[in-house]
N, C-alpha and C positions, 0 to 999 in steps of 0.2 A: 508461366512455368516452363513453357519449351525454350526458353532462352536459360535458363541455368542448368539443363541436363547434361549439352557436353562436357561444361566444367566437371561435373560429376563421374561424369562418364571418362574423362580425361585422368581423373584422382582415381579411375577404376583400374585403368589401364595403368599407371605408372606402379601402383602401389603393389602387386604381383612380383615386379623385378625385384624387391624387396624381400619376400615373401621367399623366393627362391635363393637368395643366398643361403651361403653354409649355415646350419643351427647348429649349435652346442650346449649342454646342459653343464651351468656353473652350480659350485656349492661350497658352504662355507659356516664357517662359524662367527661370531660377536662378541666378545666379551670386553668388561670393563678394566683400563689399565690399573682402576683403584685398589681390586680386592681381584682378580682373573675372574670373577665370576658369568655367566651366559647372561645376557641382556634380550630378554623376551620385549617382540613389538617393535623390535628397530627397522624402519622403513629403511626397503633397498629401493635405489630404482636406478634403473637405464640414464645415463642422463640424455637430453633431448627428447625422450620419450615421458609419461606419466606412468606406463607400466611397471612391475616391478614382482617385490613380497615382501613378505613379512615374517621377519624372525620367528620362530616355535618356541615353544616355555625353556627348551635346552638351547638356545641361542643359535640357531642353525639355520639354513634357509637352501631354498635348491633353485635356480633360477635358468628360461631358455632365451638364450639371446641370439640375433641375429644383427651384423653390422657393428654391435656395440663396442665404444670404446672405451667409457668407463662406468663406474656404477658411482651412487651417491649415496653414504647412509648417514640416515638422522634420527634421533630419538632427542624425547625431551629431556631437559638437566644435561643432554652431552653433546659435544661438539660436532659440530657435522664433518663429514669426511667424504672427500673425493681418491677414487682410486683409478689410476687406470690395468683394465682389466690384462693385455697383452696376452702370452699363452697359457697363462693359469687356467684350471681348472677347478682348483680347491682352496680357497680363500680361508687364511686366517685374518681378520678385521680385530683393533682394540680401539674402542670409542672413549676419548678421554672426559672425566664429568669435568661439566662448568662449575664453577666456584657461586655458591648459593646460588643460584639459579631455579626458582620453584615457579618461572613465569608459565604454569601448564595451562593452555589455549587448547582446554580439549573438545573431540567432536560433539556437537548439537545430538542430545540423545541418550547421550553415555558419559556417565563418571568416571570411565575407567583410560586412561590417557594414551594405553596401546591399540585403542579401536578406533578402524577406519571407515572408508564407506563402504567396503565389500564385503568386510568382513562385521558386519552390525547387523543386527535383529529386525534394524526398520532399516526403511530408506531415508537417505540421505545425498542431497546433492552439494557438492561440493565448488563454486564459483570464484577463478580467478580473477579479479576486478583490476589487477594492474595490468593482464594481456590486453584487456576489453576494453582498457579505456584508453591505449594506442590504438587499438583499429576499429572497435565498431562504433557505425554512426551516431551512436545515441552518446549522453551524457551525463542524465542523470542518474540516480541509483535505481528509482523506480523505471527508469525505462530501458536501461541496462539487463535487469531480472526479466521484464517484459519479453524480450526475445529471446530469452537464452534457456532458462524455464519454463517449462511445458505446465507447469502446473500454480508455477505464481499467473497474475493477472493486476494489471494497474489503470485509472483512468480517472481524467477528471472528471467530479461530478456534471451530471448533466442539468443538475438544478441552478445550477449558476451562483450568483451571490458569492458569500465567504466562501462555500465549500467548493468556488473554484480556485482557492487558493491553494488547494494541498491537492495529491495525488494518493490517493487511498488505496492499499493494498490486499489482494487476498490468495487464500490457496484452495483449491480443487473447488471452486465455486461459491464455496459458503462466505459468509459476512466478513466486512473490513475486520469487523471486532472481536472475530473468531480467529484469530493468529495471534500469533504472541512474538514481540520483538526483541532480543536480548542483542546487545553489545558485549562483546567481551566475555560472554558467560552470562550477566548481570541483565535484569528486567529494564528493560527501556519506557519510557512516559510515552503517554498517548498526546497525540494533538487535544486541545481545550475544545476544539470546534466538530459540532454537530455537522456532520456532511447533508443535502438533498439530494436527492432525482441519483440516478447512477448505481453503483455499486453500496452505497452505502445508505440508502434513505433512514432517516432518525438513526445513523450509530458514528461515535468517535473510533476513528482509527488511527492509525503511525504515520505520521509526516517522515518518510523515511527519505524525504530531499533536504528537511537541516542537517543531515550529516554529508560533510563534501566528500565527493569522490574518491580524492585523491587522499584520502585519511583511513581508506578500505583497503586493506590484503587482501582479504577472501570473504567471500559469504557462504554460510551454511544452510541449506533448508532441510530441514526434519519435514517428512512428508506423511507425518503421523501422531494422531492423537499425545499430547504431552504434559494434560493437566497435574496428574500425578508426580509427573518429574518436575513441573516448572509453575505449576499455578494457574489461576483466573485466565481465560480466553484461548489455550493453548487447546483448540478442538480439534480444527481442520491439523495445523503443527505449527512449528515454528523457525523463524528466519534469526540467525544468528552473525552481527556483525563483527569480524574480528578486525584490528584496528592492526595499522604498521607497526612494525618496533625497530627497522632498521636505521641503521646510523653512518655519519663519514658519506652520503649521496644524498644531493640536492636532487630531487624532480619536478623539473616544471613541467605542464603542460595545458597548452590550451589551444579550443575548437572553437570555429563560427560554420555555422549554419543557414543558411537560408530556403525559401519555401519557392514555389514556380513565379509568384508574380513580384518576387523580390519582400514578402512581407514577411509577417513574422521569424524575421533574426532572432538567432540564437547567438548566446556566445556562453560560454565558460571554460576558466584558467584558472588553474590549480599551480600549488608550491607545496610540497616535502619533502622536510628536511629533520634530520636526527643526528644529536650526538650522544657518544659516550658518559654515562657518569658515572666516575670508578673506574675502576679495574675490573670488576667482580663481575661484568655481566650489563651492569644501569646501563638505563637509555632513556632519552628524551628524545619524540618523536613529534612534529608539531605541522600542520598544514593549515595551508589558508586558502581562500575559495573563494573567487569573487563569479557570477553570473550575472546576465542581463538579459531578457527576453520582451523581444519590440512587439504591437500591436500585430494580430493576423486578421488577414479577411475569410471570410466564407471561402471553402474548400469547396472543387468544383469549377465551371467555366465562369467567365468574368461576369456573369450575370445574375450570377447564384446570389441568394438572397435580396436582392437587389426590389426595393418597395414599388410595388406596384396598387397598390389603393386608393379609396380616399386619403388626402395628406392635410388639409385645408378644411374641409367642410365633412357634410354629407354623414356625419356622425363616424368620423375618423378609426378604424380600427375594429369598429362596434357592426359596420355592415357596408356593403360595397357599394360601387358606383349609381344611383337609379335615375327615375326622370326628370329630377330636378338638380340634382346636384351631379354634374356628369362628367366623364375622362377631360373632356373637351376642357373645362371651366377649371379642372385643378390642373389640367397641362398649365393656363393661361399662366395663371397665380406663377408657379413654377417659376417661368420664364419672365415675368414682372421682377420677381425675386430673386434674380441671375444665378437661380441653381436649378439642378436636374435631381431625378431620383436617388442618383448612387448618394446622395447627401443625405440621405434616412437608411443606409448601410448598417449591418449589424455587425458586430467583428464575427471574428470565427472562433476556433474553440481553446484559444492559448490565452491569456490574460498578460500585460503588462507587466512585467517585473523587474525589479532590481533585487538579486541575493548577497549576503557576505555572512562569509562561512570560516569560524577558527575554530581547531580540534590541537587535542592533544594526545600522546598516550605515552605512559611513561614507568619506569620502574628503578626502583633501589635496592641493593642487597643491604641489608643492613649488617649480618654477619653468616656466620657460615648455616645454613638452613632458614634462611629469618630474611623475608623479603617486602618490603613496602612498595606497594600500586597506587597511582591514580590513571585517571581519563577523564574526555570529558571535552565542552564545549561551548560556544556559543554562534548562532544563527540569527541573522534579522533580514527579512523579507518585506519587502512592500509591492504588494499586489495587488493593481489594478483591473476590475472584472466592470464592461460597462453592459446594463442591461438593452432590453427594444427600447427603439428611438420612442421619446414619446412626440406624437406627434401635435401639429400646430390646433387640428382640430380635435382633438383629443379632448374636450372640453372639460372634463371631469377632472383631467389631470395634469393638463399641463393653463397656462395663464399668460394670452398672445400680448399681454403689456409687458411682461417680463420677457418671456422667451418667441418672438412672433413667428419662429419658424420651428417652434416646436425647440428638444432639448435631448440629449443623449446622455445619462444620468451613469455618472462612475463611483464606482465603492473601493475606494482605497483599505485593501488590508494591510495596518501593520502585525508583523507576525515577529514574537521573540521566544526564542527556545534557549533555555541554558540547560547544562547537567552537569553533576559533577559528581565523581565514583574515585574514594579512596578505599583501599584495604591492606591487609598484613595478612602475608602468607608463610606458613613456619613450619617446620618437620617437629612433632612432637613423640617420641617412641615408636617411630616407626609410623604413625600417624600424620596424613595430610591438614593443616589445619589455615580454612581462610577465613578470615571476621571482614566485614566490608559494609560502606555503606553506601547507598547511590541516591542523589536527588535531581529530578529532575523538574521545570518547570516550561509551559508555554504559553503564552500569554499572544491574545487575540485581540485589535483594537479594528473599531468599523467606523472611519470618517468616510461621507456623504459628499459629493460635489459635482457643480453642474445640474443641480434638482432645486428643488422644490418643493414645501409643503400648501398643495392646491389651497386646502382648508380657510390658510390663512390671506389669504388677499395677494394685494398688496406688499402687505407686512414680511412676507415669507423667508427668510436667509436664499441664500442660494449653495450655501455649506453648511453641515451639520456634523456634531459629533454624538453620532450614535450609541454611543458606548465601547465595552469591552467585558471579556470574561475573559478567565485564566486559570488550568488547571495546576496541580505539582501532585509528586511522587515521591514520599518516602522511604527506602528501603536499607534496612537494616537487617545484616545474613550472618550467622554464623554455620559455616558446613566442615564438615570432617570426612576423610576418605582412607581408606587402606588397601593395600592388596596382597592376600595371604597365600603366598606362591607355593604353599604348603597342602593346602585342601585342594584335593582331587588335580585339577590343571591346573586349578587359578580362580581365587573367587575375590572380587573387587565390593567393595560393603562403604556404603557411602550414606550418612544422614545429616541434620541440619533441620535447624530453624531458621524463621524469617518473621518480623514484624514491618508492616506496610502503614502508612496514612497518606489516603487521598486526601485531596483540597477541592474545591469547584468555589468561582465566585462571579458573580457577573455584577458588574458594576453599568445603573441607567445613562444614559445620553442625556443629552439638551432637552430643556424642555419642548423646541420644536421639531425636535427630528420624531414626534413620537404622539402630539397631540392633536384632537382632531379640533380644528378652532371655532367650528360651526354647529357646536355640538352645547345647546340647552338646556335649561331644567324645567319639566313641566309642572307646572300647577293647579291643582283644582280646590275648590270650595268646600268643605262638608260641617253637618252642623253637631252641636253637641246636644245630648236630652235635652236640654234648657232652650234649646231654638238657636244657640249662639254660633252665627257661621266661623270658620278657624281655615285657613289656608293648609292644604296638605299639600307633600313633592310627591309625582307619580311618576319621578325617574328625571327622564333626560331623551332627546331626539336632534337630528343633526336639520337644520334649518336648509340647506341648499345641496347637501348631495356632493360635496367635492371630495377626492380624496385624502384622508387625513395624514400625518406623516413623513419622510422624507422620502422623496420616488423612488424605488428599487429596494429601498429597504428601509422600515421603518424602527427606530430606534428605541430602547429597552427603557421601560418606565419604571419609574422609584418602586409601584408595583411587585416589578419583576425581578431582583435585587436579589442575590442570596450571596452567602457567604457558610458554606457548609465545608461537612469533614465526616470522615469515617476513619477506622482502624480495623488491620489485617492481622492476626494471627496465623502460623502456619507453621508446623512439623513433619518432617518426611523421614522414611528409608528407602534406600533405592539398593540393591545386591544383582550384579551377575556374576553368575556361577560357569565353569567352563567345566562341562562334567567330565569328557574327556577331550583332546583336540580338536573333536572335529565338531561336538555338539557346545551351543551356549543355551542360557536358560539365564533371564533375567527377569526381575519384578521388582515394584514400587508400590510404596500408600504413601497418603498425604492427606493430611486435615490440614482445614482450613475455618477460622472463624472470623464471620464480617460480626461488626458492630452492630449491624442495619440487617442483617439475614440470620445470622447463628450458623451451623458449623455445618461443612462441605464435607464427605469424606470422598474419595477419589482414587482408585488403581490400575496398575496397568503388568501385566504379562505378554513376554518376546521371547521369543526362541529360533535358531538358526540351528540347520546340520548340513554339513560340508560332506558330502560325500568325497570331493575333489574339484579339483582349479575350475573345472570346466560343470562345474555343477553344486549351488547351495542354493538350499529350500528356506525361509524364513516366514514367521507371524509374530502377530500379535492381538492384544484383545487391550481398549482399554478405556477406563468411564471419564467422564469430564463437563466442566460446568464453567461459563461464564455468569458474572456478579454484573449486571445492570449496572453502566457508568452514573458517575452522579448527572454529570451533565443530563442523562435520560430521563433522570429522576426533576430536574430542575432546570433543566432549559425552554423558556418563552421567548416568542419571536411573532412577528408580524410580516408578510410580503407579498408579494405579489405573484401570480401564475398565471399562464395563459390556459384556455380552455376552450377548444377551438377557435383560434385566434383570437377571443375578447379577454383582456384583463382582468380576474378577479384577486379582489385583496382576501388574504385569509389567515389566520391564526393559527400556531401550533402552541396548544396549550400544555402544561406539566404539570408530570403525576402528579402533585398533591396541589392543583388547583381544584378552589371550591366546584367548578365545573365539569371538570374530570369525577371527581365524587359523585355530583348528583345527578350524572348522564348514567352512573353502577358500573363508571370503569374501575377496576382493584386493584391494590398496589401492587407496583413491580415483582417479580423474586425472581431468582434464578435461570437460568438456560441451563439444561443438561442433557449431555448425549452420552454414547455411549458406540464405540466407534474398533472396526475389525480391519485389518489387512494380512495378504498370504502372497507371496513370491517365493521368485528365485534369483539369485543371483549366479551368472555364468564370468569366466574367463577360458575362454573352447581354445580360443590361439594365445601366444604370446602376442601382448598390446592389446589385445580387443577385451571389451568389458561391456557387458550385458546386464541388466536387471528388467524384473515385470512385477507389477506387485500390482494386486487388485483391491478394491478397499471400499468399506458401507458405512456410514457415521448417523447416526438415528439423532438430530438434535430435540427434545421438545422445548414446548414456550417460547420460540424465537421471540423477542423482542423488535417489535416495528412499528410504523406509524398506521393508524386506521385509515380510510377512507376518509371525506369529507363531509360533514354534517354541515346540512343550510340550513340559512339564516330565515329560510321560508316556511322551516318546519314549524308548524304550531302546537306539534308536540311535544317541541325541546323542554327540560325543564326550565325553571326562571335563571338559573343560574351559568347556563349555556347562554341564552338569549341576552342578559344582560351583560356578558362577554363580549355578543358581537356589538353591542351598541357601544360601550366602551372600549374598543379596540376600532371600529370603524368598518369593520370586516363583515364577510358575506357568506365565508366558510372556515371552519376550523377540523384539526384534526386531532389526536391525541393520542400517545405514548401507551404500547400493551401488551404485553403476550400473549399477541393473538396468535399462532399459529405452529405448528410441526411441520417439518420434514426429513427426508429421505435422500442422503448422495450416495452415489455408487458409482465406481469408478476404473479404469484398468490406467495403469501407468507406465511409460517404459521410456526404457535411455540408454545408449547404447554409445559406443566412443571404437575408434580405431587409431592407433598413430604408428608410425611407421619410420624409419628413416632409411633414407636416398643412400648408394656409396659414394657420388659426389658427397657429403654431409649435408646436404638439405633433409628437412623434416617436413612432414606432410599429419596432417589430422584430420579425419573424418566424425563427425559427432552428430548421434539422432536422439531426439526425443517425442515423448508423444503422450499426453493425456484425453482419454474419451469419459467421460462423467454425465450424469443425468441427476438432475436435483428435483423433486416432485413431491406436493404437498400430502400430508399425511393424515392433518388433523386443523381443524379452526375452532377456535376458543370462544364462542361467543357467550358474554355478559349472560348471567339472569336477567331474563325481563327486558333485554333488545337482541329478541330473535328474529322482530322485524329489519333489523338494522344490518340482518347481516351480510349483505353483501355491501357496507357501508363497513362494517367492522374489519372487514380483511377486503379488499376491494380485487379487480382484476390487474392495476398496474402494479401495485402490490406482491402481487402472483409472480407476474413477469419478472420480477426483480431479483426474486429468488429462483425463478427456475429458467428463464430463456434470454434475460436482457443480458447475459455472455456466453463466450461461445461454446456448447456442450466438447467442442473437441479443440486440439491445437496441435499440430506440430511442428517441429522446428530443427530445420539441416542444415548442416555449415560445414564446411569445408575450410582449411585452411592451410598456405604452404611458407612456408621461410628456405630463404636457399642464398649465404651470405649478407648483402643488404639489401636484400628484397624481401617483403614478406607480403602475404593478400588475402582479404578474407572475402568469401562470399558464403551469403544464408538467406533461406529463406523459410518463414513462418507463413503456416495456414494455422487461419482462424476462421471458425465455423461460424455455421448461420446463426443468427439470432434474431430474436420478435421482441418488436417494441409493442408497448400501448398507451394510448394517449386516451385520455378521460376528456370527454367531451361536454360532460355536465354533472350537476348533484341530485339528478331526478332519486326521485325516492318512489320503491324501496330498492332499484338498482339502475344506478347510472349507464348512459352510455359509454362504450368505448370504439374506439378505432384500432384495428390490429394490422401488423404490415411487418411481414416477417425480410429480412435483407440475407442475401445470398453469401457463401463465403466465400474468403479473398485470400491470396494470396500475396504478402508481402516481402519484395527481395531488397536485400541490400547487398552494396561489394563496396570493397575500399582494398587500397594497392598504398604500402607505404615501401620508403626507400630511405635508407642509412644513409645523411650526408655524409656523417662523421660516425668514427663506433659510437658516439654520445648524443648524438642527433638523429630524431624520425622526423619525417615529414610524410603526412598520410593525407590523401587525398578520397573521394566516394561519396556515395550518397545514401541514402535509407529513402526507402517505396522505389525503388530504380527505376521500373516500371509505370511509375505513375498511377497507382490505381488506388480509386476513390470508393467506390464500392457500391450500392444502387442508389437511385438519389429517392428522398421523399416523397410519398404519393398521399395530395393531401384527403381528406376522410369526405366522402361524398356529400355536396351537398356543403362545406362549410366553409368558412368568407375568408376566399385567398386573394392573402396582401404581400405576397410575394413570392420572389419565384424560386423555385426548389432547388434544394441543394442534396448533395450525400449525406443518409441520415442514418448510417449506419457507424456503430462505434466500435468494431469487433478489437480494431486493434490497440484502443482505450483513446485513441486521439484522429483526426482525418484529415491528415493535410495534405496529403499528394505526396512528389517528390523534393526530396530537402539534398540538398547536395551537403559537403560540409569537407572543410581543409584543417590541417593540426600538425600541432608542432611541437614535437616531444621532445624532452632534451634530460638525460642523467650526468652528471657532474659530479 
């Protein structure tokens, strides 16, 4: 941290000389050259700066500037205009309308299309993604929001397998699946795939890396309950992608990255490019996205993870060196074998990939009021995640005629995501009117390679197709809006319907990526009245003990097979009222009917009053429910976990398996909360912009996976117990709403920008969320009260209230001054406590608890203009290098290797990554 204070402290010093030039207060009026009439909502601002105003219901504005040379005003439907200011003090402005033009991209929040972020009831953050993705280190969308938002959060799961193929999103703490993703206005499709371990354990959330970079204008985040305005999942708020529409400029650009010991490469290179269709306004806007990300190792010094065990004998993995089988004897082997330990290496925590990414987004006027939309796209991913080495002595699981030094077993995901959103937007009587329909689909495939099914001998493939599942989204909207500049200041009255149908389907794998081959049917004798003996079946048992399946991940049985569907109903009104200039007052209802639930109702009330620039108070109050994905309702899976260092296979069973039933788990329903926030927003100086908003969100029912039920209980019912024998497994767990909680949280964001009298520009920008998530309530079953710490577990706990970091904030400074520009920031991310489950004792397991300290992470980058159309940026992300505390393992249990950084605060651990790019506009 002491190495980025004088930059700051340097931005402290310059930014005064600014500050001290002459001020003058501009003013002026807006009107339209159609009718002269005043145009309420027309953004002014400074150019080089983001400060500004915003027009009054009479079209007028009063604005203080210093240094400024021109101002810029835009409103929707009219052309944008640059002026420059010289010694006016009283501006007359005439904004000419576009020709059909109804492309309105309004703010996340609000219906009403002259509302910004300072001026709106909730908060709202507002994110340039074409600054960010010339200079800050990072790349993708989730890791972009990562440090620039205080109150998003992104990370791979920690469970590995599939769900380390996507990067799963959330806000102010709460679940992946408690945020709501919109494109363009429009409901976005969730990932098909069930995440583990991490952020997400048993929920689908937003693959929000199918969408390329460079296909993003800006991002919006709503930081406040929004189910009434927007539907299913919108608890914590919602992240709003707004897509380019420019045309006549090509931009390329593309980064590589690398990690300290040269491993996991990054790369991704983007193309957009847009042209005109028509006269009238039309554009076709189109990018393309290619990435690739190389193998990493363990984070940490070159020894980290690095196997230290038995490798060869002595019960491999299961327990360490003793008097017979000893260091000495598996060095030997080793060295017979002309390899060393780092050959049973685990990677680190990036996965293999190859991405390519096409988007579109485009518009037509069809005639005067009358405009035709689509977007949309397609993604395909293949991602590689390899699990722990299995090793040679590993007897259960791995087989030294096929593989004699053991085997390093990889799960190829293929990942396809399309979507595709057409609509028609038209002026009807004064009336906004859009009909639209958006489909989305992503499909998840799990081939097997490099393994093996023990079971089978011999015989065993050494590749397997596991299967696949595949969600889609139908949405079909009709909404209407107006704005009656006749009542009172201004009242904007906006309603609509919407019909949804979901899909889920999972389709079985091969038959051996999934059967256990050593697995019997028992037989016994019994007699009839008459004395006459008759052979009976008493089931089935597995003859030798090996594991069944394909390693890392065992593949979905005909069993397991669904192909399901549901339908959405849904009607809204949403009204704000501006009672006089300085006060707003809006509110929403919203029903909603599932097929599978029956009908949600949902509201929400916001209010703002502006005493003045330099001071507004804002709340709100509002209820909201997530609808159980199907996938929750119908996803089965088989795999493997470690449990202080020993492997065990285990089951995660779905809601309506017969053993879910007869253990008295109950069907899914609903999540619903019910969620409060109260700030203020300031503007004290000219450029500087303030907000604080504090906020409680009451969810009950979360939905999540229970604890682990053994295979040793003899109390299970028969219908549990003949689960595990047919699955091969030792533990399972199963889908519930088990539990409530409590977030509560302060927020704040804070911006300064300034400009130089050379014309250099300077920006200061603070955020900052502190939150506390704490259980409320657990749900346990009738008739398993002995289960309960089995029904909602302690890792469980952690998940939802300490495994991220209660606090975060994040400072960046940035200067441009001709063809230089640099950025530096740096994010603190607070402590967090993991817990590792050490076994299934009954009636409460042990755990292992290890809380990691917080870190500070800095990046800077310096880019320089070859040409006015050329950047070349140079810098790195973690600049500092810091890893954060390494693991300490649980006293007492069988360490086979040696310890690395086991902390995730900032969703990934690599050290420092340097990274070079090469922008180019045309």
């Amino acid at each position: 941290m002491k190495q980025i204070i004088p930059f700051f402290l340097l931005l402290g010093i310059l930014a005064p000389r600014s500050l001290f030039a002459q001020q003058r207060t501009l003013t002026g009026t807006v009107t339209s050259t159609e009718d002269g009439r005043p145009i309420p909502g027309v953004s002014v601002v400074i150019k080089g700066l983001n400060g500004g105003a915003i027009t009054k219901p009479d079209g007028t504005f009063k604005l203080s500037v210093r240094n400024a040379k021109s101002l810029i005003f835009s409103y929707v439907s009219y052309e944008t205009q640059e002026i420059e200011i010289g010694s006016s003090t009283d501006l007359k402005i005439n904004l000419k309308p576009l020709d059909g033009d109804l492309d309105e991209v309004q703010i996340v929040g609000s219906r009403n299309a002259g509302r910004t972020k300072l001026n709106s009831a909730v908060p709202v953050d507002i994110i340039d993604v074409k600054g960010l993705q010339e200079s800050a280190p990072q790349v993708s969308v989730t890791q972009l929001l990562q440090y620039v938002s205080p109150s998003f959060h992104s990370s791979v799961s920690g469970g590995g397998d599939a769900a380390s193929a996507t990067s799963t999103v959330q806000l102010k703490g709460l679940g992946v699946d408690q945020v709501l993703v919109l494109i363009n206005g429009k409901r976005r499709h969730k990932s098909s795939n069930i995440s583990w371990g991490g952020l997400g354990n048993g929920a689908t959330g937003y693959d929000l890396n199918s969408i390329p970079t460079g296909s993003i204008d800006r991002i919006e985040i709503l930081r406040d309950g929004a189910a009434a305005q927007y539907g299913s999942d919108a608890i914590a708020g919602v992240i709003n992608i707004v897509l380019k529409k420019t045309t006549d400029e090509l931009s390329v650009n593309t980064t590589a990255s690398t990690r300290r010991r040269g491993d996991g490469t990054t790369t991704r290179t983007s193309s957009n490019y847009g042209v005109k269709l028509g006269n009238k306004g039309g554009f076709l806007n189109v990018t393309g996205e290619f990435a690739t990300q190389a193998v990493s190792l363990p984070a940490g010094n070159d020894e980290a993870g690095v196997y230290i065990g038995p490798a060869y004998g002595g019960g491999a993995n299961t327990r360490g060196f003793d008097q017979i089988y000893t260091r000495e004897i598996d060095d030997a082997i080793l060295a017979s074998r002309g390899i060393d330990r780092h050959f049973f290496d685990q990677r680190g925590g990036t996965n293999k990939a190859i991405d390519g990414l096409l988007f579109y987004n485009a518009s037509v006027p069809l005639k005067e009021g009358v405009e035709l939309y689509s977007f949309g796209g397609i993604s395909h991913r293949n991602s590689q995640f390899t699990a722990v080495y299995r090793l040679p002595g590993w007897t259960e699981r791995n087989n030294t005629f096929i593989y004699p030094d053991g085997f390093l077993p990889a799960m190829d995901n293929i990942i396809t995501d399309k979507s595709f959103a057409f609509g028609l937007k038209a002026k009807v009587k004064d009336w906004n009117v859009d009909i639209s329909n958006v489909y989305g689909n992503n499909d998840f495939g799990n081939v097997i390679t490099n393994t093996l099914n023990a079971s089978l001998g011999l015989k065993t493939p050494r590749k397997f197709d596991a299967g696949s599942y595949n969600a889609s989204q139908n949405t079909a909207s009709l909404d209407f809006s107006r704005f009656f500049d006749q009542v009172l200041k201004g009242l904007n009255v906006a309603f609509g319907g919407q019909y949804r149908v979901e899909t889920y389907q999972i389709i079985a794998g091969e038959e051996g990526s999934y059967i256990k081959g050593d697995l019997r049917p028992i037989y016994g004798v019994d007699y009839t009245t008459g004395g006459i003996p008759y052979q009976t079946n008493l089931g089935s048992t597995p003859l030798n003990g090996l594991s069944p399946g394909s390693q890392i991940h065992a593949g979905f049985r005909p069993g397991n097979e669904v192909n399901v569907n549901r339908s959405i109903s849904a009607g809204y009104i949403d009204a704000e009222l501006n009672v006089t200039s300085k006060w707003l007052i809006s509110g929403a209802l919203r029903v909603e009917n599932y097929s599978d639930f029956g009908s949600v109702t949902t509201y929400k009330g916001a209010t703002r009053y502006s005493f003045a620039n330099w001071l507004g108070i804002r709340g709100s109050v509002n209820t909201g429910f997530r609808a159980p994905d199907l996938a929750q309702f119908y996803y089965t899976e088989t795999s493997t976990t470690f449990q202080n260092g020993v492997a065990i296979d285990q089951v995660t069973a779905n809601n309506v398996n017969p053993a879910t039933r007869a253990l008295g788990i109950p069907a899914l329903k609903p999540e619903k909360s019910k969620g409060y926030t109260a700030g203020f927003t300031s503007q004290p100086i000219p450029n500087v912009e303030l907000t604080v908003d504090a906020y409680q969100i009451d969810v009950e029912d979360r939905v999540g996976n229970t604890g682990r039920f053994s295979a040793t209980d003899i109390n299970l019912p028969a219908d549990v117990r003949a689960l595990f024998v047919q699955t091969g497994t030792v533990q399972a767990k199963f889908f519930y709403n088990s539990f409530s909680t409590r977030t509560r949280g302060l927020e704040f964001t804070g911006s300064y920008r300034f400009l130089f009298p050379n014309g250099a520009n300077a920006s200061l920008v603070a955020g900052a969320n502190f939150q506390k998530s704490e259980l409320t309530k657990v749900n346990t079953p009738k008739g398993l009260e002995a289960y309960r710490y089995i029904i909602f577990d302690e890792s469980e706990k952690a998940r939802v209230t300490s495994n991220i970091p209660a606090q975060k904030v994040t400072l960046q400074g940035t200067y441009s001054y001709k063809r230089f520009n640099a950025l530096l920031r740096t994010v603190y991310f607070g402590k967090v406590t993991s817990v590792s489950q050490l076994n299934a004792k009954f009636p409460q397991p042990d755990y292992y608890y290890q809380t990691f300290s917080p870190i500070w992470i800095t990046d800077i980058s310096a880019g320089y203009r070859i040409t006015p159309k050329i950047l070349a940026t140079i810098g790195a992300n973690n600049l500092f290098n810091v890893l954060g505390d390494y693991s300490i393992p649980a006293p007492g249990s069988n360490i086979t290797r040696n310890q690395g950084p086991g902390g995730t605060q900032a969703g990934t651990t690599t050290g420092i990554q340097p990274f070079i790019r090469l922008s180019a506009r045309l």
